[in-house]
C-alpha positions as CSV (number, residue, x, y, z in Angstrom):
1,X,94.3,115.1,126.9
2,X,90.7,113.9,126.7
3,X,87.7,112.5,125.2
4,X,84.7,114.0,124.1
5,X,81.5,113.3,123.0
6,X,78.3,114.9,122.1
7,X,74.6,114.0,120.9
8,X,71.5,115.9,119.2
9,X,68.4,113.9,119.0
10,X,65.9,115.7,116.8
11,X,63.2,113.1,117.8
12,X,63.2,112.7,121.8
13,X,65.1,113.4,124.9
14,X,68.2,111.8,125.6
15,X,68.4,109.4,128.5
16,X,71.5,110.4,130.8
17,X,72.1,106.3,130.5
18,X,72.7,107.0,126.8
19,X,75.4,109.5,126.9
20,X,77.5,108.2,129.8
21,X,77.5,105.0,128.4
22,X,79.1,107.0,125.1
23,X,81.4,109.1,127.1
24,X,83.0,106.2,129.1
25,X,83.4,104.3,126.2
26,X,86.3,107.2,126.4
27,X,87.7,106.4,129.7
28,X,90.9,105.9,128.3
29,X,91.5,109.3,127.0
30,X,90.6,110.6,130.1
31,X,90.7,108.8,133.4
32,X,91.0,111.5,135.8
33,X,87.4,113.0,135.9
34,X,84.1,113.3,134.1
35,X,81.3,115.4,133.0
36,X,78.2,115.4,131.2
37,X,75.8,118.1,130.2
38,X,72.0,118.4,129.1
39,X,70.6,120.8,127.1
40,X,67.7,122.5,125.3
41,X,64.9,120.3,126.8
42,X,67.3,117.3,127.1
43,X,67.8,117.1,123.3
44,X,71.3,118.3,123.5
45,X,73.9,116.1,125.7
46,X,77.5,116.8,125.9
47,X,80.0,114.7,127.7
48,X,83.9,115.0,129.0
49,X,86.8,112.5,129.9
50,X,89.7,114.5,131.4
51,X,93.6,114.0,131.6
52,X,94.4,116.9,133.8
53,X,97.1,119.1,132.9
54,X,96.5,122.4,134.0
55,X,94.2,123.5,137.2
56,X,93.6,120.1,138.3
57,X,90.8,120.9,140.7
58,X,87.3,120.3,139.9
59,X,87.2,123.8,139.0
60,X,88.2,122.8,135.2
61,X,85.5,119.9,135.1
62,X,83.9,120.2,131.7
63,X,82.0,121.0,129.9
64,X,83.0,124.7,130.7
65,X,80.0,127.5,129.9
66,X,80.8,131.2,130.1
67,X,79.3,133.5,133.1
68,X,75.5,133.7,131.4
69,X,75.8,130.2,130.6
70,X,74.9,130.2,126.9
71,X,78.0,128.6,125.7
72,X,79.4,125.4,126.4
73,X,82.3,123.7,125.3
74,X,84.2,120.1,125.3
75,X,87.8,120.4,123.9
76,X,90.1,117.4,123.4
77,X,93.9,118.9,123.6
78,X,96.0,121.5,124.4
79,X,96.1,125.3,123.7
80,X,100.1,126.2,124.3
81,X,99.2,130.2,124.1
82,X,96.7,130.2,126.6
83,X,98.8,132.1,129.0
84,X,99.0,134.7,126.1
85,X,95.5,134.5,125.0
86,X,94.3,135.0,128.5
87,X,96.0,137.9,129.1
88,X,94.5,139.1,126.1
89,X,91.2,138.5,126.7
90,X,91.2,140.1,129.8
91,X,92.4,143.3,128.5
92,X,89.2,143.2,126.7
93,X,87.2,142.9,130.3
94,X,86.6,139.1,129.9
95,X,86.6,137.5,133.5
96,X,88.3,134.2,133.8
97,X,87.2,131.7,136.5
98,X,89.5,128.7,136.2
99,X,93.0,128.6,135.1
100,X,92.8,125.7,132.1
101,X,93.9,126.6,128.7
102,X,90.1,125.4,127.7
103,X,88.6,128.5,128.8
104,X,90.2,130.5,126.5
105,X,88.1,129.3,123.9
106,X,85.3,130.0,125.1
107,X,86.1,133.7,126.1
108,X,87.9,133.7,122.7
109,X,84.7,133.0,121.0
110,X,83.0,135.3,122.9
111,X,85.1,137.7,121.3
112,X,86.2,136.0,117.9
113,X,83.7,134.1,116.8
114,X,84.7,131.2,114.5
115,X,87.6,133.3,113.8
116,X,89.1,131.6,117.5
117,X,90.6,128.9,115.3
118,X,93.0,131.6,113.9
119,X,94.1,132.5,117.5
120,X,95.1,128.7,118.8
121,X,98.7,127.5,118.5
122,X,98.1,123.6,119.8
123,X,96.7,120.4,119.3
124,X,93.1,120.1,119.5
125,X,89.5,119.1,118.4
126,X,86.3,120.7,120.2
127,X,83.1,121.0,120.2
128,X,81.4,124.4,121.1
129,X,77.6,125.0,121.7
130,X,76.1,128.0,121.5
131,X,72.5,128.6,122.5
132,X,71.8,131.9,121.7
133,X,72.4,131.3,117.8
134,X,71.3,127.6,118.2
135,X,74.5,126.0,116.9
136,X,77.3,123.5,117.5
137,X,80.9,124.3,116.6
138,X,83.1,121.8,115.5
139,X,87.2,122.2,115.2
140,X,90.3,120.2,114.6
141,X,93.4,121.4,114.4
142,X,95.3,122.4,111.4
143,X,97.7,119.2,111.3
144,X,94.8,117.2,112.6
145,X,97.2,115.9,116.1
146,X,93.9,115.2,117.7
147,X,90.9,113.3,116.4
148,X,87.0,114.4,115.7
149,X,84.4,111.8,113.8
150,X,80.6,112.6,113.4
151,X,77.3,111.0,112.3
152,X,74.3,113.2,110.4
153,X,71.1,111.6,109.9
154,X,67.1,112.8,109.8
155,X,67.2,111.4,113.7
156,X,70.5,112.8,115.1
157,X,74.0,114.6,114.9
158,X,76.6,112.5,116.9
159,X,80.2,113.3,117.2
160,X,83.1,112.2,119.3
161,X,86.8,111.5,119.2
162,X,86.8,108.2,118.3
163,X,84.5,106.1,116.6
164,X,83.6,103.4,119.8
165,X,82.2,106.2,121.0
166,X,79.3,107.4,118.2
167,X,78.6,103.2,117.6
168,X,77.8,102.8,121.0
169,X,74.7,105.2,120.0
170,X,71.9,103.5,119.3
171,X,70.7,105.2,116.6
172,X,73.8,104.8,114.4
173,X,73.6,101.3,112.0
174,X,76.8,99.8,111.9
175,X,77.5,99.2,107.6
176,X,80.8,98.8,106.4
177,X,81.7,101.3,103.4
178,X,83.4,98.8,101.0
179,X,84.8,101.6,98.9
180,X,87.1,102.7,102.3
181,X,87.7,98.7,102.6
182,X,89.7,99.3,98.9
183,X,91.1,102.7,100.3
184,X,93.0,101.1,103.6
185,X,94.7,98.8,100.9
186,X,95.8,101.1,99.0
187,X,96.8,103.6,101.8
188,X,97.0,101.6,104.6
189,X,94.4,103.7,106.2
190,X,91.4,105.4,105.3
191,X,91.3,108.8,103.9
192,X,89.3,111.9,105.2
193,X,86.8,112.8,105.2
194,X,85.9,109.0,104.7
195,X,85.6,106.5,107.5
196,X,85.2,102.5,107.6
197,X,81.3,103.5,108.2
198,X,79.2,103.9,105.4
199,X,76.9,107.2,107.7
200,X,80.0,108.4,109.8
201,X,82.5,110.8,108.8
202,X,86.0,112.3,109.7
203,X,86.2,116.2,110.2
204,X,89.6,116.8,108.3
205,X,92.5,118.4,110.0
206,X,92.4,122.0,109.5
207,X,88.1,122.5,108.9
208,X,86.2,123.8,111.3
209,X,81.8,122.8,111.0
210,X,79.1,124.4,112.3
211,X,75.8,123.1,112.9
212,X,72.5,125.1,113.2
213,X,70.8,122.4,115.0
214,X,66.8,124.3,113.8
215,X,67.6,124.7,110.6
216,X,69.1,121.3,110.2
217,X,72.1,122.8,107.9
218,X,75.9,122.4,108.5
219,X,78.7,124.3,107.1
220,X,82.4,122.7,106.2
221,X,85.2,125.2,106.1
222,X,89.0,124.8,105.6
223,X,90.3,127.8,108.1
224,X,93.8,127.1,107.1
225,X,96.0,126.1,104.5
226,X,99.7,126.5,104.2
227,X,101.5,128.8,102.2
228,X,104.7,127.1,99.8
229,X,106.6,130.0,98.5
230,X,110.1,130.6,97.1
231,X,111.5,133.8,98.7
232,X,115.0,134.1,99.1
233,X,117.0,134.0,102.5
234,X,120.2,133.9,103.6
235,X,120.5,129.3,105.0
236,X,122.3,130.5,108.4
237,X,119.8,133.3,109.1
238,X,117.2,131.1,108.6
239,X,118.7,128.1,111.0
240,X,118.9,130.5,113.9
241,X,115.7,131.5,113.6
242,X,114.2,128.1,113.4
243,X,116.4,127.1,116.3
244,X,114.7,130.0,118.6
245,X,111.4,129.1,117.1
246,X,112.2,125.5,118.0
247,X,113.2,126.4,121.4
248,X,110.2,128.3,122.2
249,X,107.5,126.1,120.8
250,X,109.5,123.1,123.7
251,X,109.0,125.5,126.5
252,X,105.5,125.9,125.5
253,X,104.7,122.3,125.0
254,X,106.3,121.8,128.3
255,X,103.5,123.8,130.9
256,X,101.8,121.4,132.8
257,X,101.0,121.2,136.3
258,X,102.7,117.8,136.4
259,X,105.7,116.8,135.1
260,X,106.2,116.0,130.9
261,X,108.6,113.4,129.7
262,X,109.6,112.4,125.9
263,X,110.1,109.6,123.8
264,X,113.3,109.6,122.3
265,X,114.8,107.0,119.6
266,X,118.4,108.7,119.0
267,X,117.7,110.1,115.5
268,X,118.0,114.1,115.0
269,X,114.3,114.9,115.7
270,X,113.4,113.2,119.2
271,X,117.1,113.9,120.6
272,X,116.5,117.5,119.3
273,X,113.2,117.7,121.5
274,X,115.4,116.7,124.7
275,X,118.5,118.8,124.2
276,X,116.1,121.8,124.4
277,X,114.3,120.2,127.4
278,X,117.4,120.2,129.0
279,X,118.3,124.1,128.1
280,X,115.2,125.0,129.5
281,X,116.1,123.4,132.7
282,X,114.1,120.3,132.6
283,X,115.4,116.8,133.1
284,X,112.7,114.4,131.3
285,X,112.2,111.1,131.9
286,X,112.5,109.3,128.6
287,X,111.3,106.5,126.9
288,X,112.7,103.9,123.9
289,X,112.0,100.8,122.0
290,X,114.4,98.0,121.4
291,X,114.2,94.7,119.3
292,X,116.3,91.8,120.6
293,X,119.0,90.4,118.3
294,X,118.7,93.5,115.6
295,X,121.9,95.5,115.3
296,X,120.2,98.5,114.3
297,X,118.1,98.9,117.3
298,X,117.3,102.1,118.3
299,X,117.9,101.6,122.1
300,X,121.5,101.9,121.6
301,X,121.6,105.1,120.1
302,X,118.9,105.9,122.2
303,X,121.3,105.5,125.2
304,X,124.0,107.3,123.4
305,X,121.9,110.6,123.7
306,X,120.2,110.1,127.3
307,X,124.2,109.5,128.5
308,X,125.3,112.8,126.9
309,X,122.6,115.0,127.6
310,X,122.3,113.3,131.2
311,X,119.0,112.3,131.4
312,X,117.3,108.8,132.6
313,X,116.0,106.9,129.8
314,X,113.8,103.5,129.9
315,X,114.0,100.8,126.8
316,X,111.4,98.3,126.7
317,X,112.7,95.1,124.2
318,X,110.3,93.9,121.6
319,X,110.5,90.6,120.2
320,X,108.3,88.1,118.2
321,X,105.8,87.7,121.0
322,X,105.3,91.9,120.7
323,X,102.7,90.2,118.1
324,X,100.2,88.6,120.0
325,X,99.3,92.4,120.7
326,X,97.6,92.3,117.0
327,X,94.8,91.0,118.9
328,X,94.2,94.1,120.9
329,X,94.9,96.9,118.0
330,X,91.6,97.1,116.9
331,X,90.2,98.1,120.1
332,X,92.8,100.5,120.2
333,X,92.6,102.0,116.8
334,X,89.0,101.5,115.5
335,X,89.4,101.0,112.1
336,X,92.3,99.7,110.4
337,X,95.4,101.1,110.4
338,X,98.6,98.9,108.7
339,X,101.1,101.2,110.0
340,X,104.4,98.9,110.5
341,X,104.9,100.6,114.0
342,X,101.2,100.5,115.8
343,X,102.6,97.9,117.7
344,X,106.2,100.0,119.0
345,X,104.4,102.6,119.4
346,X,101.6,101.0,122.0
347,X,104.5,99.6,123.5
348,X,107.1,102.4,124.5
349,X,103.3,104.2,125.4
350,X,102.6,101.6,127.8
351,X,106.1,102.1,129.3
352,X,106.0,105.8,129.8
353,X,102.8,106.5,131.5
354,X,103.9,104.4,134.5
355,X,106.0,107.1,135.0
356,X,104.5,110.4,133.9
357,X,101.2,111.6,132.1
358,X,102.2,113.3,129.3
359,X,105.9,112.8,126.8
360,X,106.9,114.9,123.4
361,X,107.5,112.9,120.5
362,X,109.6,114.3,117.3
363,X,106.6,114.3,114.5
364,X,106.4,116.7,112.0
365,X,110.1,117.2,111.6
366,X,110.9,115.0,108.5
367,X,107.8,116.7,106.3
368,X,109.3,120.1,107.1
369,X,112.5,119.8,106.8
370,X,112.8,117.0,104.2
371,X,114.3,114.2,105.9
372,X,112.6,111.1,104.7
373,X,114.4,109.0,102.2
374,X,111.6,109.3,99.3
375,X,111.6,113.1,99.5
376,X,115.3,113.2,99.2
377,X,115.4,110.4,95.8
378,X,112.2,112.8,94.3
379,X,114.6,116.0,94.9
380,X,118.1,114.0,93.7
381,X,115.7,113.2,90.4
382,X,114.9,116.4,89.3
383,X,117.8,118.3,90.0
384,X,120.1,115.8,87.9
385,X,118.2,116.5,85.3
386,X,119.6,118.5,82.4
387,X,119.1,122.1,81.0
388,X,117.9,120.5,78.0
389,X,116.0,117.9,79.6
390,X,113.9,120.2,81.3
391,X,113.2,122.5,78.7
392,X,112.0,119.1,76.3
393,X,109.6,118.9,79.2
394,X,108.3,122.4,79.7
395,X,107.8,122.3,75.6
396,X,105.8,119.5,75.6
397,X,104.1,120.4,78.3
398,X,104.7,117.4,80.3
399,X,106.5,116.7,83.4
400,X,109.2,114.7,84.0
401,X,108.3,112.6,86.3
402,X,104.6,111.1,87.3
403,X,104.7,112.3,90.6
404,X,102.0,110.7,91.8
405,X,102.8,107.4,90.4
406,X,106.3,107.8,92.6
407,X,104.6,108.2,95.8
408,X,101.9,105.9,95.9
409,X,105.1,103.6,94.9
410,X,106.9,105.3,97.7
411,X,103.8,105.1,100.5
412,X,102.7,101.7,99.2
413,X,104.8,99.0,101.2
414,X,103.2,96.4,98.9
415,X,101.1,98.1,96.8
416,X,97.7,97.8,96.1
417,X,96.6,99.6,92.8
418,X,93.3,99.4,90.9
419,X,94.0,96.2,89.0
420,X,95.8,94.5,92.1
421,X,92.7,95.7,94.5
422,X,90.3,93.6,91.9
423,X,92.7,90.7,92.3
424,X,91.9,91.1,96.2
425,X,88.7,91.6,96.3
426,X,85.4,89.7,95.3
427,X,84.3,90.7,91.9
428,X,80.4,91.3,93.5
429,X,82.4,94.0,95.4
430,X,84.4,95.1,92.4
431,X,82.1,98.4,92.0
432,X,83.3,99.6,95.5
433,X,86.9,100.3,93.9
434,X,87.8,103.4,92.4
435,X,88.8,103.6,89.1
436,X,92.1,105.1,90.2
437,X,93.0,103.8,93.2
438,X,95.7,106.7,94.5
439,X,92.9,109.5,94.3
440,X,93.8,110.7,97.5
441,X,97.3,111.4,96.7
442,X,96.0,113.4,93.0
443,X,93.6,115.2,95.6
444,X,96.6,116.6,97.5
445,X,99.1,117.0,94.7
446,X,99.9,120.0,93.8
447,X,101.7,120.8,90.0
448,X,102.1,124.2,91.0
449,X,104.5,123.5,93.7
450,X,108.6,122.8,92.8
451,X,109.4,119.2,92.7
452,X,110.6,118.6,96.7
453,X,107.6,120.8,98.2
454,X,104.9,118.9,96.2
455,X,106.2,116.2,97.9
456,X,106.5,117.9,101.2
457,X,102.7,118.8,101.0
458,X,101.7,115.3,99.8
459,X,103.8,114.4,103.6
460,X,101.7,116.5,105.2
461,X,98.0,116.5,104.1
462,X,98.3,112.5,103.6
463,X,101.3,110.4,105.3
464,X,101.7,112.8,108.6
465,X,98.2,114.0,108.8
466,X,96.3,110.8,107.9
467,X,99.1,107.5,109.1
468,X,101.4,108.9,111.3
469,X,99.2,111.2,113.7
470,X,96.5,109.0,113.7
471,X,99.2,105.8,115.4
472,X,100.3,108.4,117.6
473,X,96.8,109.5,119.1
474,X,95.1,106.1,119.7
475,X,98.3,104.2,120.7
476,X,99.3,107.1,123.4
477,X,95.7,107.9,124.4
478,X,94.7,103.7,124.3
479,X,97.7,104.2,127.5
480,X,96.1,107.1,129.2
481,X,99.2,109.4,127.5
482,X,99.3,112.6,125.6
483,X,102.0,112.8,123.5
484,X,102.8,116.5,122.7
485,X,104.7,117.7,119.4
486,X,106.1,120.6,119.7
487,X,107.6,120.6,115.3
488,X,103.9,120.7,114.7
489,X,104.3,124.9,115.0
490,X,101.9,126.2,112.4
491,X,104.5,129.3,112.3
492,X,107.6,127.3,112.1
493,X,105.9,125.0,109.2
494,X,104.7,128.8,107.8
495,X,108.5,129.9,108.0
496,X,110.6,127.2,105.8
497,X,108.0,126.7,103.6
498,X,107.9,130.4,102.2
499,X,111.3,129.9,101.1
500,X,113.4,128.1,98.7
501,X,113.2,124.8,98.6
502,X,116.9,125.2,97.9
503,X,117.7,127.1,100.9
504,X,116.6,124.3,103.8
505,X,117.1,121.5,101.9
506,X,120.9,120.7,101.1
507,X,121.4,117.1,99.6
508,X,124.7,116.8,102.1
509,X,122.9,117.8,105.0
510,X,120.8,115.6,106.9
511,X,117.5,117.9,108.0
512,X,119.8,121.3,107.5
513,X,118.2,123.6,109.5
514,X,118.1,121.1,112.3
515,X,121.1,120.0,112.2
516,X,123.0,123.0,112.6
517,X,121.3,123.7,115.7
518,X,121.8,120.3,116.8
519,X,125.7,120.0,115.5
520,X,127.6,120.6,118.7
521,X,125.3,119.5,121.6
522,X,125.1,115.6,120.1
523,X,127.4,112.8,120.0
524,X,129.0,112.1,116.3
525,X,127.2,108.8,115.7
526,X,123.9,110.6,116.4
527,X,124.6,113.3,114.2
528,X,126.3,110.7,111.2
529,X,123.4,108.4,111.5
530,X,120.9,107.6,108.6
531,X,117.2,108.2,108.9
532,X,115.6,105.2,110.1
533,X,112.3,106.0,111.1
534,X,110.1,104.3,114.2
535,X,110.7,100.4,112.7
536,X,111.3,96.8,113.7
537,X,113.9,94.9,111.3
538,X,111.5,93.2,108.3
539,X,111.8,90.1,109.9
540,X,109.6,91.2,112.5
541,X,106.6,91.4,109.7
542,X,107.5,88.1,107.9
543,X,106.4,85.2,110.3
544,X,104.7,83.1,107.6
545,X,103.5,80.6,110.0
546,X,101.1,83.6,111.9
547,X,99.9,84.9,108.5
548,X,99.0,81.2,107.6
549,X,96.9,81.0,110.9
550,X,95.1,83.8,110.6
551,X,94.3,82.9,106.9
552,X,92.7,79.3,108.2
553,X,90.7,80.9,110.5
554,X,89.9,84.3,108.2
555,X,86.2,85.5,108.5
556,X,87.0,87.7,105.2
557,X,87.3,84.9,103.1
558,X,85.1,82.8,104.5
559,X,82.4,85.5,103.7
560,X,83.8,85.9,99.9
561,X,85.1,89.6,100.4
562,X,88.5,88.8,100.2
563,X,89.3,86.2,96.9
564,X,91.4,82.9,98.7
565,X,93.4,82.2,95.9
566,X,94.8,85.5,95.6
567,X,95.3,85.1,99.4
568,X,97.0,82.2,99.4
569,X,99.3,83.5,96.4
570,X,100.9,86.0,99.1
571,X,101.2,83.6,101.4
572,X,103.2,81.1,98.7
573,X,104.8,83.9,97.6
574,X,105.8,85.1,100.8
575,X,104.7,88.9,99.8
576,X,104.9,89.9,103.8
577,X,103.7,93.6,103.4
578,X,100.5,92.6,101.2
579,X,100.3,89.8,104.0
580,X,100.4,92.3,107.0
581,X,97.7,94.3,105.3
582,X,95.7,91.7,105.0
583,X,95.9,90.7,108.8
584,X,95.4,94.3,110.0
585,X,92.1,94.3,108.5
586,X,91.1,90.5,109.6
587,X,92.0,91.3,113.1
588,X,89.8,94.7,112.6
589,X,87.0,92.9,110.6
590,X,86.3,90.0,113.3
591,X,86.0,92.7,115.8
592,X,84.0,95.1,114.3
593,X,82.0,93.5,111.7
């Protein structure tokens, strides 16, 4: 994995100081080597951190140019068909001269266009620049696994993979957007295309932009979006074909020229990413978090799995001292993110890579095969509804159920709506919230959809693609650690979701379709084991005394953004998910700010 950066001044050169001191900012994400690249009279500057993976002589140094040299390219990720798209490629006489996944983009474009998106099964973000038609391609991939952010202004067109990278530039201002301060409350992160920044913006998973750097115009385009069907299939057909599916996308996620481990927290999804490790002959080093004195600690079960499937496993203990690492999160993360397990997360990260580069983790399974708990009480909901019920609704032409209302109540943990945001907030900074609060969830509902799949795609566009990917990306890559996730197979998504919601999704079943490929390689309490999700027990996020110290000390209300009163209500109150939230973003603010 890496970290890229790139800058267009339209006014003057670029000093080479200027960009390195961007692209370092990026060490992190890419330790093992460097590269930077000047362009178009020293107007143009791209630059390259690199975690080696694949041909780890200087040979894959970016960024990479084709033979004329009129296309360059910086790519963040990992293309899993490169061997196939290579092969490919070189049936139509293009000649290869490193043995990286990267080049295949650039061959591909040579032969694709922007159409090269279509063609990638990874993770990825790049950025491709092409000097015959005097543009810059930007990408992301389509469940947004890796990061891209960008600045546009009448002096310059910045872009990297995190933000450090385009506010170490010195033409970009640093000004809070106080409508995305509301948003992380709300969400507990900040929607796309939106960032903290007032002038910089996310590229949302799934779009690809392109630049023409003389005409000064830029183009936005979703390449991909997911088709929710309801064919018919037969369930066992179906679970054998998402068991080969499964299989393969592991053994693809697996090539590297150094040796891939995976976390693994012994529920269904990571223990399901081992067992087919192990039938493809690997024997992974793997990684768990533990809380002392918690009976539910996933070590244990953890240990259960690594026994059975005979594989070595490492468990680093939390406990309440884990917190002091609040401190370093907004380094890690940029802008704030109140995600309960940023902190597990950087942990089990910062055990792994002392032992290997690269692990898989299980996300993606739960939003495609229904396994979280809110998607199953949305499905149980509807379908206990009767006959007559339903048709009262469809007469009045009103659904049962507000289903956007349920999941911002769902996502919330404490929930910040319109009138409870004005309660927050200073009232001189009452015109930066929206007058409905949960407008990116409306934005990604769709009524269209049966009841569990609207859900499902809610999951996906907002929770997965927006919370969960983000933690994983900047914890891992804060560590110097690609995390790979091999669920996240646009094809695989593209095959259950065609179908029936009835057919993968069975109330008695725990993840169906993974579970009966699961069923006899796992140990009973694995397999009997309610979803738990990648959590400390709630006492681990209600330490009064902490929240009290960082409120004496808090630069927010100090500075009247945030309303002491209402503050110190939580804190009385003991409301220790509001409280959390509001530490998150006092830790980010008196970095940043």
């Amino acid at each position: 994995m890496c970290g890229i950066v790139g800058y267009l001044n339209f006014k003057r050169k670029i000093e080479p100081p200027e960009i390195v001191e961007m692209r370092d900012s990026l060490r992190h994400r890419g330790p093992d080597d460097e590269g930077v690249g000047f362009y178009e009279n020293d107007s143009i500057a791209l630059g390259h951190r690199r975690l080696s993976f694949l041909d780890l002589s200087p040979a894959g140094r970016q960024p990479l140019c084709n033979e004329d040299e009129t296309i360059w390219l910086i790519l963040n990720g990992e293309i899993y068909n490169y061997v196939e798209l290579r092969s490919e490629l070189e049936k139509q006489q293009h000649v290869f001269k490193t043995h990286t996944d990267t080049e295949v983009i650039v061959h591909g474009y040579e032969q694709w266009g922007y159409d090269v998106v279509n063609r990638l099964k990874g993770m990825f973000a790049f950025a491709l620049l092409d000097l015959k038609q005097k543009k810059v391609f930007l990408a992301r991939d389509r469940f947004g696994i890796k990061p891209l952010y960008y600045h546009l202004s009448d002096s310059c067109f910045v872009f990297a993979s995190e933000l450090k990278a385009i506010l170490k530039c010195r033409e970009v201002k640093r000004e809070i957007d106080f409508t995305s301060f509301a948003d992380y409350f709300t969400y507990r992160y900040i929607p796309s295309p939106k960032t903290i920044w007032n002038n910089i913006a996310k590229l949302p998973p799934a779009h690809f932009l392109v630049y023409d750097y003389v005409e000064r115009k830029n183009e936005l385009k979703e390449y991909w979006k997911i088709s929710f069907e309801n064919h018919k299939a037969d369930a066992a057909a179906l679970a054998k074909e998402v068991g080969a599916m499964l299989s393969e996308s592991v053994a693809i996620h697996a090539r590297s020229d150094v040796p891939v481990g995976s976390f693994l927290s012994g529920g269904y999804d990571s223990s399901a990413v081992v067992y087919y490790l192990t039938q493809h002959g690997y024997k992974p080093d793997t990684f768990s978090i533990g809380f002392k004195g918690w009976d539910n600690s996933e070590h244990q079960y953890a240990q259960l799995v690594a026994d059975q499937l005979n594989v070595p496993l490492t468990i680093t203990m939390e406990d309440d001292a884990s917190h002091e690492l609040l401190d370093i999160m907004p380094d890690v993360y940029d802008e704030p993110i109140a995600d309960i397990s940023i902190l597990p997360t950087w942990l089990v990260s910062h055990a792994a890579v002392k032992k290997v580069k690269a692990v898989m983790s299980g996300e993606g399974a739960d939003e495609l095969f229904g396994g979280y708990s809110w998607q199953k009480q949305f499905f149980a909901m509807h379908y206990e509804l009767k006959w007559h019920q339903k048709l009262a609704h469809a007469l009045a032409h009103k659904p049962a159920f507000d289903t956007v209302e349920f999941y911002a109540n769902a996502m919330a943990m404490g929930r910040f709506n319109t009138a409870e945001l004005k309660k927050l907030i200073s009232p001189e900074l009452h015109h930066s919230i929206a007058d409905d609060a949960e407008w990116f969830y409306r934005k990604h509902f769709d009524a269209s959809l049966s009841p569990l799949k609207s859900i499902q795609r809610m999951d996906m566009k907002c929770f997965m693609g927006e919370l969960v990917l983000v933690k994983i990306d900047r914890a891992s890559m804060a560590n110097s650690l690609e995390v790979r996730v091999p669920f996240l197979d646009h094809e695989l998504f593209e095959k259950v979701l065609r179908v029936k919601e009835t057919v993968y999704y069975k109330p008695d079943s725990t993840k169906f379709l993974l579970y009966e490929n699961i069923k006899h390689f796992l140990p009973e309490k694995i397999l009997n084991r309610a979803k738990q999700g990648f959590v400390g027990p709630d006492v681990f996020y209600m330490n009064m005394q902490r929240y009290q110290k960082i409120m004496e000390s808090s630069r927010l209300i100090r500075e009247g953004i945030v309303q002491k009163s209402y503050c110190e209500n939580l804190l009385a109150t003991k409301d220790h998910w509001r409280l959390w939230k509001f530490a998150v973003m006092e830790k980010w603010y008196g970095r940043w700010s």
